[in-house]
N, C-alpha and C positions, 0 to 999 in steps of 0.2 A: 366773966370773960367775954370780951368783943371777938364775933367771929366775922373772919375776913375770907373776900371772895379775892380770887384772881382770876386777871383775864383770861380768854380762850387763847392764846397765843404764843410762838415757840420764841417771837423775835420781840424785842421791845426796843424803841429811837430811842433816841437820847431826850428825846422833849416825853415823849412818855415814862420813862425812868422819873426825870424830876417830879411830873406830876405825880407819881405815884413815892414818894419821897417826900412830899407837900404833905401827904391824906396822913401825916404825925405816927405809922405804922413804924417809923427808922428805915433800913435798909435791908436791901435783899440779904444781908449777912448776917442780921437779926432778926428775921424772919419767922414767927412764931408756927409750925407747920402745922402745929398743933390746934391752932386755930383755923385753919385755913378749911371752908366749907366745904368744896368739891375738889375733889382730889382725886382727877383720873390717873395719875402714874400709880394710887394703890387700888387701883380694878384688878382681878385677875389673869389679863389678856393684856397688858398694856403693857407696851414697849419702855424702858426707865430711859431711854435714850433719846426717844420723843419729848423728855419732857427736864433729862439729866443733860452735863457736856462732859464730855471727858468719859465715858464709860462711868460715871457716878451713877448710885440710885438713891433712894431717899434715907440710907442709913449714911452711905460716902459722904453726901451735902450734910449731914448734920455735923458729920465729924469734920469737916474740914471746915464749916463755922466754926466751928468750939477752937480748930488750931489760929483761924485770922481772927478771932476776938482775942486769944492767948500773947498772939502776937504784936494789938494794938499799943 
């Protein structure tokens, strides 16, 4: 398993979108979480909204991937 870092950051352009789109990972809707190295929204002090939209947290992102891949 390749483990992947993401950036420290709540906003991302649209030119940093693409390039992180390029690095062959797919798309934020395929996003393996499970991989993902540092992962401050599962601290126990962390805000899920810091790092979620919509009042998600990291169980809602996963479910609501599984519905827009269902629905591709």
């Amino acid at each position: 398993m390749q483990w992947l870092k993401l950036p420290k950051q709540t906003r991302v352009t649209p030119e940093e979108y693409r390039e992180f789109l390029s690095l062959g990972h797919g798309e934020i809707f395929t996003l393996d979480l499970d991989r993902v190295i540092d992962a401050p929204w599962r601290a126990p002090n962390a805000n899920p909204s810091d790092y979620f939209n919509y009042g998600m947290n990291e169980r809602g992102w996963r479910e609501y991937c599984r519905k827009v891949e269902q629905y591709r």
